[in-house]
N, C-alpha and C positions, 0 to 999 in steps of 0.2 A: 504494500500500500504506500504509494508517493503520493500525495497531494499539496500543490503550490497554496500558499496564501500569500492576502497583500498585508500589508500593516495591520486593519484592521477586522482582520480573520476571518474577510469572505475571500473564495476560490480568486484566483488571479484570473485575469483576461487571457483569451487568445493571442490580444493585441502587445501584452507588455513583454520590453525588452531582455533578450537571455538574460541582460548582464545588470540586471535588477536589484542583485541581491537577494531572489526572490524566498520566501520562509518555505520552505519543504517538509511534511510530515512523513516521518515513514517507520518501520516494524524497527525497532530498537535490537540492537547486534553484542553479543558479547565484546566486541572491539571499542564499542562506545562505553565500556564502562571507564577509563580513567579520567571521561572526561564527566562522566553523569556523577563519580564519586567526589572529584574537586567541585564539582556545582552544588554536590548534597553537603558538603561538608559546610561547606559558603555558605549554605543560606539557613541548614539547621545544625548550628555548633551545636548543641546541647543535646540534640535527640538524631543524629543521622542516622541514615540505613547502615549498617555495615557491609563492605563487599560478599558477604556471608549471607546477609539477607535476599539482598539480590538474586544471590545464586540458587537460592530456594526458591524464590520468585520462577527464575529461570528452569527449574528442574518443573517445575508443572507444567503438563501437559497444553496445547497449545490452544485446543478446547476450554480452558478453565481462565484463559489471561490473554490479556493482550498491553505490549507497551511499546509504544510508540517515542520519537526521538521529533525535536523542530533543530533544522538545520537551516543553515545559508554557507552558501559553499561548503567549505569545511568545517567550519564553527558550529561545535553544538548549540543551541541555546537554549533548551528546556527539553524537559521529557515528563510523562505521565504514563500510568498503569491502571490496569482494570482490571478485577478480578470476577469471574464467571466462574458460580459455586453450585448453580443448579437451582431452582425453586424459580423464583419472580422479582429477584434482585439480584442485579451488582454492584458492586463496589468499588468506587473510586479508589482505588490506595495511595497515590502519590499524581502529585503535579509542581512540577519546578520549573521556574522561568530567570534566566539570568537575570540578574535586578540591571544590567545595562540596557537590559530589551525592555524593562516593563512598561506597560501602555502601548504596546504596540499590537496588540492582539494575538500573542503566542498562546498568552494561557487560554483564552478563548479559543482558538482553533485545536488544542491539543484536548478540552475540555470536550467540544462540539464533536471531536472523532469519535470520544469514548463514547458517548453519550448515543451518537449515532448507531455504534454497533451495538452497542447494548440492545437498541430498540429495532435493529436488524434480525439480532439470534430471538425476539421474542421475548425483552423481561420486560416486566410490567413496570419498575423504580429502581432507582440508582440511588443508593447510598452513599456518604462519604461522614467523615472526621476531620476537620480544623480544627487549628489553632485558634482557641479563644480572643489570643491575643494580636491575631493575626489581620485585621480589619481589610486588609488590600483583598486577600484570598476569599474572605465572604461574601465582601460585594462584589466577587468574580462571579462567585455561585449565587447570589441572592437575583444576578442579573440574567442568570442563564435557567429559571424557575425553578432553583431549590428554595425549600424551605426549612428553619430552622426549627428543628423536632424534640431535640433533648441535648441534653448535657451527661456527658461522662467525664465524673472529676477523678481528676490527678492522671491523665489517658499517657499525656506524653513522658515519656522518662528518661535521664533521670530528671529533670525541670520541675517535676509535678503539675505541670500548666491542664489544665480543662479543654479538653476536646467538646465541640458544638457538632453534634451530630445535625447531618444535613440531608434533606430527600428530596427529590425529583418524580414525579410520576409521569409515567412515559405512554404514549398511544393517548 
């Protein structure tokens, strides 16, 4: 899955120039990880994935996940995961966006992938967890028809920060 987008996270034109810049989404590669762990570390000191997590990620079947990678040229710039567990929801599990890119519609168009596949395989809502503390990332989600459903305290660790459980229903 390649998909172009402009800045502000609809599809690119026909019309625009190879040499754009253009933001490209596509399936996330074990190759990209040194660059998604320098991004994960950067933007959550406190609670990152470890390269260990990942790989669990990675070890499930191709059916149950899908993670995606936003590029321009060679430069990574965000990535995000989705988990497919079976029943009538997935799970958002992570979404990173280089803080030099933000506002430009990365996490929007990586958000809008999952979202779409979700409601392609047939779930009925999309779950996710934020940072309480996190206010850019909610009105990512609060703009894109999640709603904010519960609180689980002390989610993130070791921080102890409150996770804002968030839902989408889909179709």
């Amino acid at each position: 899955m390649t998909r172009g987008v402009r800045g502000d996270g609809s599809p690119r034109s026909r019309g625009s120039s190879p040499r754009d810049n253009t933001v490209r989404l596509r399936e996330m590669k074990r190759a990209d990880m040194t660059a998604i762990m320098a991004l994960e570390e950067q933007l959550f000191p406190e609670d990152a994935w470890t390269p260990e997590m990942f790989a669990a990620e990675f070890a499930q079947p191709l059916s149950r996940r899908l993670y995606l990678v936003a590029e321009a040229g060679n430069a990574l710039l965000g990535y995000a995961g989705m988990m497919f567990s079976g029943g009538s929801q997935a799970d958002v599990v992570t979404l990173a966006v280089s803080p030099g890119r933000w506002g430009e519609g990365i996490g929007t168009a990586l958000l809008l992938a999952l979202v779409d596949e979700a409601e392609k395989r047939g779930y009925e809502e999309v779950l996710l967890e934020v940072r309480e503390d996190n206010p850019r990332a909610r009105r990512l989600y609060l703009r894109h028809g999640f709603d904010e459903v519960g609180i689980r305290r002390g989610y993130y660790q070791p921080s102890g920060v409150d996770a804002v459980v968030m839902r989408k229903v889909l179709g």
